[in-house]
C-alpha positions as CSV (number, residue, x, y, z in Angstrom):
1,X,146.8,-2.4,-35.2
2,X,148.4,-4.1,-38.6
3,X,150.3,-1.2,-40.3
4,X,150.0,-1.7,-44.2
5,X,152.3,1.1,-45.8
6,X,152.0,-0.6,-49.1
7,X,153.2,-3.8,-51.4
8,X,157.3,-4.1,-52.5
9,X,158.4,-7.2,-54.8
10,X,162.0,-8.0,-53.9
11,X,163.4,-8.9,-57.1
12,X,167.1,-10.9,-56.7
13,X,168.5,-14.5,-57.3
14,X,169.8,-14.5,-53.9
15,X,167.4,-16.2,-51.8
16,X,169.6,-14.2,-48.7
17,X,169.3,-10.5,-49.7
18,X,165.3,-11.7,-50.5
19,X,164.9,-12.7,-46.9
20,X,166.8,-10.1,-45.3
21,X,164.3,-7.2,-46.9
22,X,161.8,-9.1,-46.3
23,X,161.9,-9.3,-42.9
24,X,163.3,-5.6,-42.7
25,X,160.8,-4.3,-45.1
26,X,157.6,-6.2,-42.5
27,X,158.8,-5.7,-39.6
28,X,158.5,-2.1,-41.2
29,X,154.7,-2.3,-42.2
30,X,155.3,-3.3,-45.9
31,X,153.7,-6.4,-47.3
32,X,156.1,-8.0,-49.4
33,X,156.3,-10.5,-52.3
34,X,159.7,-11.9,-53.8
35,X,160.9,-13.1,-57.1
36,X,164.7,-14.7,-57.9
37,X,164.1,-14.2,-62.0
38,X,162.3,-12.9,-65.0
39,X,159.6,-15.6,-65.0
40,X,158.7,-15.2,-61.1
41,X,159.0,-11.5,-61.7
42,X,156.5,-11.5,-64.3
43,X,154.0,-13.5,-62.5
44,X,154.3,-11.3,-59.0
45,X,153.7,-8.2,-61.2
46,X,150.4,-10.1,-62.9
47,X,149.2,-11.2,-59.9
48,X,149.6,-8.1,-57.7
49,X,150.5,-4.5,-58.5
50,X,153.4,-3.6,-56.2
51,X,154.0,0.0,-55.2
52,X,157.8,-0.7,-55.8
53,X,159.9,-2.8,-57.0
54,X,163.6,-3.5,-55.4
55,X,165.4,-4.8,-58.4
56,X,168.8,-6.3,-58.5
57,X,170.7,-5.6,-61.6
58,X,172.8,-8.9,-61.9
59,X,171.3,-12.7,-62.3
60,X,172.8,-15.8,-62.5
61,X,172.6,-15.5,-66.4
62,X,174.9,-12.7,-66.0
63,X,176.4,-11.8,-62.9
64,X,178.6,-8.4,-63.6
65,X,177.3,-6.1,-66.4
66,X,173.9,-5.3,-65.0
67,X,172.1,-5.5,-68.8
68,X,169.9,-8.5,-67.4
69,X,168.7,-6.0,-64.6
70,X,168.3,-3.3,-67.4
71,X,166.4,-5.8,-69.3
72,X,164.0,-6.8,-66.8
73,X,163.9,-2.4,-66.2
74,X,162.6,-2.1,-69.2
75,X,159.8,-4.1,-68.7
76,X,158.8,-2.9,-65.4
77,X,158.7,0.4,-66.7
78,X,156.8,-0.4,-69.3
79,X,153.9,-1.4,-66.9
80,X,154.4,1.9,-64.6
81,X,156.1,0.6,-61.9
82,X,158.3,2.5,-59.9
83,X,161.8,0.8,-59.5
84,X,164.9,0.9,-57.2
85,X,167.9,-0.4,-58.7
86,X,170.0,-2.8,-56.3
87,X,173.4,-3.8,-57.4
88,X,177.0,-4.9,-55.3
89,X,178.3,-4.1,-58.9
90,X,177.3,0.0,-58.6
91,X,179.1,2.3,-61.1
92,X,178.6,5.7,-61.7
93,X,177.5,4.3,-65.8
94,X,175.4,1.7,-64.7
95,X,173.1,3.8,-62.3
96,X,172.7,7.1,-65.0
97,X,171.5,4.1,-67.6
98,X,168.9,2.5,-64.9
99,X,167.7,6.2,-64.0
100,X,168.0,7.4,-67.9
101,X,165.2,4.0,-68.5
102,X,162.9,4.9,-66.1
103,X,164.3,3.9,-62.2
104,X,163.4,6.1,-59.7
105,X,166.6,5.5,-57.4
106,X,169.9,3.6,-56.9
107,X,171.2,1.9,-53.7
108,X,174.7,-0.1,-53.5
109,X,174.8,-3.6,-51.4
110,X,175.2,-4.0,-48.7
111,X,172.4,-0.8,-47.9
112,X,172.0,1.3,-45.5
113,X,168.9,0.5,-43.3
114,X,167.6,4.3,-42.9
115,X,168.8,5.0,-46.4
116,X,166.9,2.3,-48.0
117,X,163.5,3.2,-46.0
118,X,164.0,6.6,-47.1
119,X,164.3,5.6,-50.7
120,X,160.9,3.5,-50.4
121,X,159.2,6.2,-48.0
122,X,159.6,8.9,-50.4
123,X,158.6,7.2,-53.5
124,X,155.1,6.1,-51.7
125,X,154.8,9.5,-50.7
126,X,155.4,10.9,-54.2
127,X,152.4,12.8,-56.1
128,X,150.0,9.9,-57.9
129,X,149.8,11.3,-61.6
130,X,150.8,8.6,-64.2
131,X,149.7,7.9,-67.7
132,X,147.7,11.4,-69.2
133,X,144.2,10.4,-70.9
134,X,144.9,10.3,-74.6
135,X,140.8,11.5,-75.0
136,X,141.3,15.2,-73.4
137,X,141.9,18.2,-75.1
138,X,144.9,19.1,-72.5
139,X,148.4,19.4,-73.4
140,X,149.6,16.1,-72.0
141,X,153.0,13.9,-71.5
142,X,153.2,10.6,-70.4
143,X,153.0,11.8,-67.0
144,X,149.9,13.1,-66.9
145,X,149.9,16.6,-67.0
146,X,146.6,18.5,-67.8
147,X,146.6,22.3,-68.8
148,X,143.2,23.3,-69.8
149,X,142.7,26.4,-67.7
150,X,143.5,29.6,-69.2
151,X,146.3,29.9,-66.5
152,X,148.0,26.5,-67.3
153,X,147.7,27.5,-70.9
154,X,149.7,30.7,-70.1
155,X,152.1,28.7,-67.8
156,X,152.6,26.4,-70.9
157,X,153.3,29.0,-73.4
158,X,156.1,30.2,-70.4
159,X,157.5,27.0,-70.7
160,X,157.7,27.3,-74.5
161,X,160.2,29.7,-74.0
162,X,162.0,28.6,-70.6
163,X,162.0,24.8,-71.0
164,X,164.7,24.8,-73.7
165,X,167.3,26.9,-72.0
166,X,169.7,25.8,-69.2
167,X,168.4,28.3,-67.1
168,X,167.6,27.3,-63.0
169,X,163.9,27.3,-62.2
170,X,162.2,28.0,-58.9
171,X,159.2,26.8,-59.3
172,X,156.9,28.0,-55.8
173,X,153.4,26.4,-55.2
174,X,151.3,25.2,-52.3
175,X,151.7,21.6,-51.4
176,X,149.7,19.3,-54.0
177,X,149.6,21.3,-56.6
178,X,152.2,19.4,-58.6
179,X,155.0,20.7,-58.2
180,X,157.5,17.8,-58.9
181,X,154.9,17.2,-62.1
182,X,156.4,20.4,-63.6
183,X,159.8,19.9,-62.9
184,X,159.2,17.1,-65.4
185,X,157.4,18.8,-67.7
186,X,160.4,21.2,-67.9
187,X,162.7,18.4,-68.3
188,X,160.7,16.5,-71.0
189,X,160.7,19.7,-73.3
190,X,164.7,20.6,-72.5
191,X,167.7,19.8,-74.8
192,X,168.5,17.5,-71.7
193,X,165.1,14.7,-72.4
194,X,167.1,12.1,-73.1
195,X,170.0,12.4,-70.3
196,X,169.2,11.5,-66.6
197,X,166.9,13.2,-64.9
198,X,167.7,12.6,-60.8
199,X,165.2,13.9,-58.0
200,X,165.6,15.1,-54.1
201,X,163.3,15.0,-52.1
202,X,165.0,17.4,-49.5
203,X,162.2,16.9,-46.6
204,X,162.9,13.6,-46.4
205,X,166.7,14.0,-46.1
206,X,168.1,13.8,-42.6
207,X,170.2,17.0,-41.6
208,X,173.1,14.9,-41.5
209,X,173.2,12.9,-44.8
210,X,172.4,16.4,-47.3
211,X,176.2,16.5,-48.1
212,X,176.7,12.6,-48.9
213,X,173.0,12.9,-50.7
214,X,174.4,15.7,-52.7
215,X,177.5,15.1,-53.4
216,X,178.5,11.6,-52.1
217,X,180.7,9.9,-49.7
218,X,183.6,7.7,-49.7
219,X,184.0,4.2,-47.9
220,X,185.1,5.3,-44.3
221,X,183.9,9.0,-44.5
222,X,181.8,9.2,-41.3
223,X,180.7,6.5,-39.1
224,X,178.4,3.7,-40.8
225,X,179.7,4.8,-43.9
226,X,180.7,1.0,-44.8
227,X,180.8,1.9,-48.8
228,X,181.1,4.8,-51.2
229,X,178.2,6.4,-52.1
230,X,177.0,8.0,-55.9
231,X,176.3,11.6,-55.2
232,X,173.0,13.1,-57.1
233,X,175.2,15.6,-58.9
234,X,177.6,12.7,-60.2
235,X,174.1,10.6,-61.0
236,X,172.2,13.8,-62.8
237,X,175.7,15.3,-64.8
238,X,174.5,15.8,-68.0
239,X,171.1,16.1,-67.2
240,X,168.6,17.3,-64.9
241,X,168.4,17.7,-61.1
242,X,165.2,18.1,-59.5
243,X,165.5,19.4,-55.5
244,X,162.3,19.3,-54.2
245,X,161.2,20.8,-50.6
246,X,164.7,22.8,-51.1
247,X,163.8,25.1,-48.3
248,X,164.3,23.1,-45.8
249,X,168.4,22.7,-47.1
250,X,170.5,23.2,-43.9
251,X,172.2,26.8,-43.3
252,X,176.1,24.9,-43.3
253,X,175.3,22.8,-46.2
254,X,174.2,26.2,-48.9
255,X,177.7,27.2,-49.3
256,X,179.0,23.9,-50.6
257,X,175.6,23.9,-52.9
258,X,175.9,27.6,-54.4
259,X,179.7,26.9,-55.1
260,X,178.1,23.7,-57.3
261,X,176.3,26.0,-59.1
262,X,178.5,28.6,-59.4
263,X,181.4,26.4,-60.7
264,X,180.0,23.2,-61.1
265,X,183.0,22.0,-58.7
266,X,182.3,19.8,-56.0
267,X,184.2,17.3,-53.7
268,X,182.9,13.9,-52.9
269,X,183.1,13.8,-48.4
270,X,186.1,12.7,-47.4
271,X,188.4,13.0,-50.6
272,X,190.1,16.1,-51.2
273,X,190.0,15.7,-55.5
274,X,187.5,18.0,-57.0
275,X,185.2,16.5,-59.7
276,X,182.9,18.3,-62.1
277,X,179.4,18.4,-63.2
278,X,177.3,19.4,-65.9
279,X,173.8,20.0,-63.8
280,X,170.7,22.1,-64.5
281,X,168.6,22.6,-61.2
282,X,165.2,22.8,-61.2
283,X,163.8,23.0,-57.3
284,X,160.7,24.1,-56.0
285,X,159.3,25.0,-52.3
286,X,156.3,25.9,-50.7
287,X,158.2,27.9,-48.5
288,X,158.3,32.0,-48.9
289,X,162.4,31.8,-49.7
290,X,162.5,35.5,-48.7
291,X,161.3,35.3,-45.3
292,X,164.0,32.4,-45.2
293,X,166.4,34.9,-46.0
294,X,165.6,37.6,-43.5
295,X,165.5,35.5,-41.0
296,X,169.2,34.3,-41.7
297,X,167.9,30.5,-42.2
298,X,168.7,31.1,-46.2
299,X,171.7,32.6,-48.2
300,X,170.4,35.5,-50.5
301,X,173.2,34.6,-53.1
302,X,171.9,31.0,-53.0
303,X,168.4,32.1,-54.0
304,X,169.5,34.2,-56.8
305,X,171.3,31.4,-58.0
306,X,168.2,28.9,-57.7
307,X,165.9,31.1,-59.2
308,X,167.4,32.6,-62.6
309,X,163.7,32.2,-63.4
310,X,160.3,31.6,-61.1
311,X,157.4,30.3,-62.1
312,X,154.4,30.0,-59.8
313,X,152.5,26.9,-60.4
314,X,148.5,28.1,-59.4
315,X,146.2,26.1,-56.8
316,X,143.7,23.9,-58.1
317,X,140.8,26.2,-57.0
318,X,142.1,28.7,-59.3
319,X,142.0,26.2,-62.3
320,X,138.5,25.0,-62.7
321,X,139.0,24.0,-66.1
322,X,141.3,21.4,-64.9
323,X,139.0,19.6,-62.2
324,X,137.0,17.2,-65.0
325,X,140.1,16.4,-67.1
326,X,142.1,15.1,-63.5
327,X,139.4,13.9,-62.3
328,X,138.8,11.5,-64.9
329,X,142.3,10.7,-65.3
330,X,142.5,9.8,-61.6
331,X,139.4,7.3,-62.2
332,X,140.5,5.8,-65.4
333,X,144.3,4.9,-62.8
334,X,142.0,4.0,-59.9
335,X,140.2,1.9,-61.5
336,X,142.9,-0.5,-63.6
337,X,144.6,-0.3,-60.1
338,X,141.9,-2.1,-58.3
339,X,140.3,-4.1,-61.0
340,X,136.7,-2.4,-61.1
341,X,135.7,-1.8,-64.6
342,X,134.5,1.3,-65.8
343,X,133.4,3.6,-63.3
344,X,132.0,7.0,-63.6
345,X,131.2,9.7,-62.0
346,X,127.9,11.2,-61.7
347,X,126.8,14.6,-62.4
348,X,126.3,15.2,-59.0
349,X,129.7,14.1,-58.2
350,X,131.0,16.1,-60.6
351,X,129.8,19.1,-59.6
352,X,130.8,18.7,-56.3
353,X,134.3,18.0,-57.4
354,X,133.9,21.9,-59.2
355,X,132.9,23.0,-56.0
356,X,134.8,21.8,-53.5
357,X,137.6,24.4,-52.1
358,X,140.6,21.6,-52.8
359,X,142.9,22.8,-49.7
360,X,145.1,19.8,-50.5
361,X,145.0,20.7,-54.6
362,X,145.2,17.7,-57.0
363,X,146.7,15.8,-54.3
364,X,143.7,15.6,-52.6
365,X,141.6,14.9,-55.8
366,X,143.8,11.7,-56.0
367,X,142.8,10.8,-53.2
368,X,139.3,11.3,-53.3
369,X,139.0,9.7,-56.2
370,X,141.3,6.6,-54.7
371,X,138.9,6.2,-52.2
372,X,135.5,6.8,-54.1
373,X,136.7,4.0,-56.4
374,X,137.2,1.9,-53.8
375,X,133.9,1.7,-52.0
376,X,132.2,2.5,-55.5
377,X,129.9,-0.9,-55.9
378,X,127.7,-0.3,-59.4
379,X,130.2,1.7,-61.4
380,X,128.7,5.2,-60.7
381,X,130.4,7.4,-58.0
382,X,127.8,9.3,-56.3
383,X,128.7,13.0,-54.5
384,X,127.9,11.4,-51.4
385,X,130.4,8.7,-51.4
386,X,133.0,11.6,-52.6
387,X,133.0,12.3,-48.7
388,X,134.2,15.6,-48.9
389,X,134.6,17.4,-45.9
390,X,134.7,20.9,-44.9
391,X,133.3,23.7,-46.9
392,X,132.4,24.0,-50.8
393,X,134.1,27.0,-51.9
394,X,136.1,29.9,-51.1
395,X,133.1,32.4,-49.8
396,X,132.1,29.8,-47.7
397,X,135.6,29.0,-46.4
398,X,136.5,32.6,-45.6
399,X,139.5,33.9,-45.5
400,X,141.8,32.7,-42.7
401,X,145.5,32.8,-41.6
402,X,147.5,29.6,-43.8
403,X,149.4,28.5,-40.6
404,X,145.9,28.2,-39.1
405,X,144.8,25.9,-41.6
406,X,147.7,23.9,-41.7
407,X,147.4,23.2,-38.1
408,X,143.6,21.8,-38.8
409,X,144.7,19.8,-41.5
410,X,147.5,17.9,-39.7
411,X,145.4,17.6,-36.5
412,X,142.6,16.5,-38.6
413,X,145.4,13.7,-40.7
414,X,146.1,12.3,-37.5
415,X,143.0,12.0,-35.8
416,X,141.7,9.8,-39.2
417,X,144.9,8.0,-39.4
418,X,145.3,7.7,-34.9
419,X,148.4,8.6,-34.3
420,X,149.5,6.9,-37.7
421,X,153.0,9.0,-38.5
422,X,153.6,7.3,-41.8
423,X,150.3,7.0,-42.9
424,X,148.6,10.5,-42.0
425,X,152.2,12.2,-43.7
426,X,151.2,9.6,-46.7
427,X,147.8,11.8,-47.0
428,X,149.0,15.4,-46.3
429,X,151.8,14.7,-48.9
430,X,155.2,15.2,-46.8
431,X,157.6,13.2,-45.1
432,X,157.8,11.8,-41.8
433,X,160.0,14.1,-41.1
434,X,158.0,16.9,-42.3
435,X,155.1,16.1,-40.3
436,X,157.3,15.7,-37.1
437,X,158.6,19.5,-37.5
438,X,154.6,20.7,-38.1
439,X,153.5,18.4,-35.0
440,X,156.2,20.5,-33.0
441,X,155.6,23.6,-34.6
442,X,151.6,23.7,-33.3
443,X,152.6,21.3,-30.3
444,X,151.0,18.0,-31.5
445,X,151.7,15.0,-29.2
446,X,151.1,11.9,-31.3
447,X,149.8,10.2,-28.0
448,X,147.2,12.0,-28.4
449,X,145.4,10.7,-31.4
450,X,145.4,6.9,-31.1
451,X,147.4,4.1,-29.9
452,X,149.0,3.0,-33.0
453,X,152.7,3.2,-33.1
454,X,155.2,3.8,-36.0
C-alpha cells in the first residue's frame, strides 16, 4: 500500500542536498517538492501547502551569514508553516534567531538520518491548533487558544499570576488536551516572549540520544557522531524550554537534568568545560509522576524541581463551553487547508459535537473536523458524516479502568490505519515510539492488523 505521511518542500540552491532528501524523505512515505530560491519557494508554497518546510539558511546571494535564510523565514512564517532550519554554517546565534522568528527546529549538514526523521516525525505529530478566531469571545493568542469555560477562565486567571515569574511548571493532562498549547501560552505572557522558546518532545527521543538532545555533543563523542551538536539548553538560554512527554526521561539521564536546574551547569558530551544556562522549564506529562517515583523509575528531588508549580490542564468533556468555539476554529483551518469555501456545521452536528465523550480531547475534535471537511460536498457538515464512534457521553460510557481504554483505543488506531505504525501514532497523538511501548505493554503484534509495513 502507498504510505503518504504528508508533503515537505526541500528548500536549498544545492541541487545535491535537494536530491538526497528527496530520495530519503520518499523512500520514507513523504511526498516531496523542491525549490533552489525565493521565487521557486514562493510558487511551491502557492501551489501546495506543505506540512514542513526543510529550509537552508545560505543561497548563492549570500553564502555564510544565514540572513537570506532568515529572510525567506520570515515569510514562511508568516503563512503558518512549520520550518526546520538547515545550515553547514550552524552557530549557536544563528539557530536562537531562526527559532526566536518562528522555526520549529535546527539541524547541522551533513544530518543525521534518524535525527532528521525524528525532527519531521514529531512536528507532523504535533497538536493541530494554529491561528485563534478573531470573532470569539475567548481569550485567544495567535495560537489558538480558547478559554471560555468557567474552568479555563480560572486556569487563565492562574496564569495571571504564574506566567510572569520564572518559576518551573508541571503542567499534567490527559493526551490531547493541549498540553504543549499551554506551555505556549505560559511563554507568550512571560518576561521571556521575546527570547527563544525551544521544545522536546521526550517520547520521541531515543534512550540513547537524551544527553546529546539535552545538552549536546561534540564531533567524535560516540559513534556516528560525525559533527557537534547544539544542545536544547544552549538553544533555549535566555528563554524558554518546553519538555514535553518528560516522564518517559531515562533513570541515568535525571541526575545530569536536576543538576541543570539546580545550577544551571551543564557539560556538552565528550568535553569536560562546564557552560552555563539561563533556562526556565516548563514540561508536562500524562504520566502520574508519583507512581514514577515509587516505583524507583523517577527521582523525587527531580520532580520537586520540575514542579515549583502544577497546573492541571481539564479534559475537554469537562469544558463544554469550549466545544463550539474549537470547533469552529478547526473548520475555518480545515477549510483554507483544503480549499472548500465556507463550510458549516449543522445544528445537528453541533450538538453531537456537545455530546460526544471526546476520549481523545481537542485532538480528536481536530480530527473530526479534518475529516468532516473533507468529505463535506455542499458546505454543511451533517452529524452523520461527523462519524463519531463509540458512546455519546459519560453515563453512557460508564466508568471503566484508563489502561483499559487505552488498550481499545490503540487496537482500535491500528485496525483503521492496518498495521500502519506511523500513521495510527499520527491519530492517537504519540510517537512511534510511544505506540511501540503501548503495543508491548497490552501485547499488540502489528501483524496482526494489516499487511502494510512501516
Amino acid at each position: 500500500m502507498h504510505r503518504d505521511l504528508g508533503l515537505i518542500l526541500v528548500a536549498d540552491d544545492d541541487e545535491d542536498i535537494r536530491l538526497a532528501l528527496n530520495l530519503l524523505l520518499s523512500k520514507e512515505g513523504y511526498r516531496v517538492v523542491e525549490a533552489a530560491d525565493g521565487r521557486e519557494i514562493a510558487v511551491q508554497t502557492s501551489r501546495h501547502r506543505p506540512d514542513v518546510v526543510l529550509l537552508d539558511m545560505n543561497f548563492h546571494r549570500d553564502t555564510t551569514s544565514g540572513e537570506e535564510g532568515l529572510e525567506y523565514l520570515s515569510s514562511l512564517v508568516k503563512q503558518g508553516l512549520k520550518v526546520i532550519l538547515m545550515t553547514a554554517w550552524g552557530s549557536v546565534e544563528l539557530a536562537v534567531r531562526g527559532m526566536k522568528s518562528g522555526a520549529v527546529d535546527f539541524i547541522e549538514k551533513p544530518w543525521d538520518k534518524s535525527r532528521l526523521l525524528q525532527i519531521i516525525q514529531q512536528q507532523l505529530q504535533g497538536e493541530r491548533i494554529a491561528d485563534a478566531i478573531p470573532a470569539t469571545p475567548a481569550k485567544t493568542t495567535n495560537q489558538g487558544w480558547i478559554a471560555v469555560s468557567p474552568l479555563m477562565q480560572e486556569l487563565e486567571l492562574m496564569l495571571e499570576q504564574l506566567a510572569p515569574t520564572d518559576a518551573n511548571i508541571l503542567i499534567l493532562g490527559e493526551n490531547g488536551t493541549g498540553k504543549s498549547q499551554l506551555a505556549k501560552r505560559i511563554y507568550q505572557m512571560s518576561h521571556r516572549s521575546d527570547t527563544p522558546f525551544v521544545t522536546m518532545n521526550m517520547g520521541a527521543v531515543p534512550a540513547t540520544l537524551f544527553e546529546s538532545e539535552l545538552f549536546g555533543h561534540a564531533k567524535g563523542a560516540f559513534t556516528d557522531a560525525r559533527e557537534a551538536r547544539t544542545g536544547r539548553f544552549e538553544l533555549a538560554n535566555g528563554g524558554t524550554l518546553f519538555m514535553d512527554e518528560v516522564g518517559t526521561l531515562p533513570l541515568d539521564v535525571q541526575p545530569k537534568l536536576l543538576r541543570v536546574l539546580e545550577t544551571g551547569e551543564y557539560e556538552i558530551l565528550g568535553t569536560s568545560q562546564t557552560r552555563s544556562t539561563n533556562v526556565r522549564v516548563i514540561s508536562a506529562t500524562n504520566a502520574d509522576l508519583n507512581t514514577s517515583v515509587a516505583e524507583g523509575k523517577f527521582r523525587q528531588d527531580l520532580l520537586f524541581r520540575l514542579n515549583t508549580f502544577v497546573i492541571e490542564l481539564p479534559p475537554l468533556r469537562d469544558r463544554q463551553e469550549d466545544i463550539p468555539p474549537l470547533a469552529e476554529h478547526f473548520l475555518q483551518a480545515f477549510s483554507a487547508k483544503y480549499n472548500k469555501g465556507q463550510v458549516q456545521l449543522s445544528n445537528d452536528a453541533m450538538q453531537r459535537l456537545r455530546e460526544h465523550y471526546w476520549p481523545g480531547n481537542i485532538r480528536e475534535l481536530s480530527h473530526v473536523i479534518e475529516r468532516s471537511v473533507l468529505i463535506c460536498r455542499d458546505g454543511m457538515i451533517q452529524s452523520s458524516q461527523l462519524m463519531l464512534a463509540g458512546s455519546s457521553s459519560k453515563q453512557q460510557v460508564g466508568l471503566r479502568p484508563l489502561e483499559e481504554v487505552e488498550a481499545e483505543l490503540v487496537e482500535a488506531a491500528l485496525l483503521h490505519y492496518q498495521g500502519h505504525i506511523s500513521k495510527a501514532a499520527q491519530a492517537l497523538g504519540i510517537s512511534r515510539m510511544a505506540l511501540y511501548r503501548r503495543m508491548e505493554k497490552f501485547n499488540l503484534d502489528k501483524q496482526d492488523f494489516g499487511p502494510d509495513e512501516d
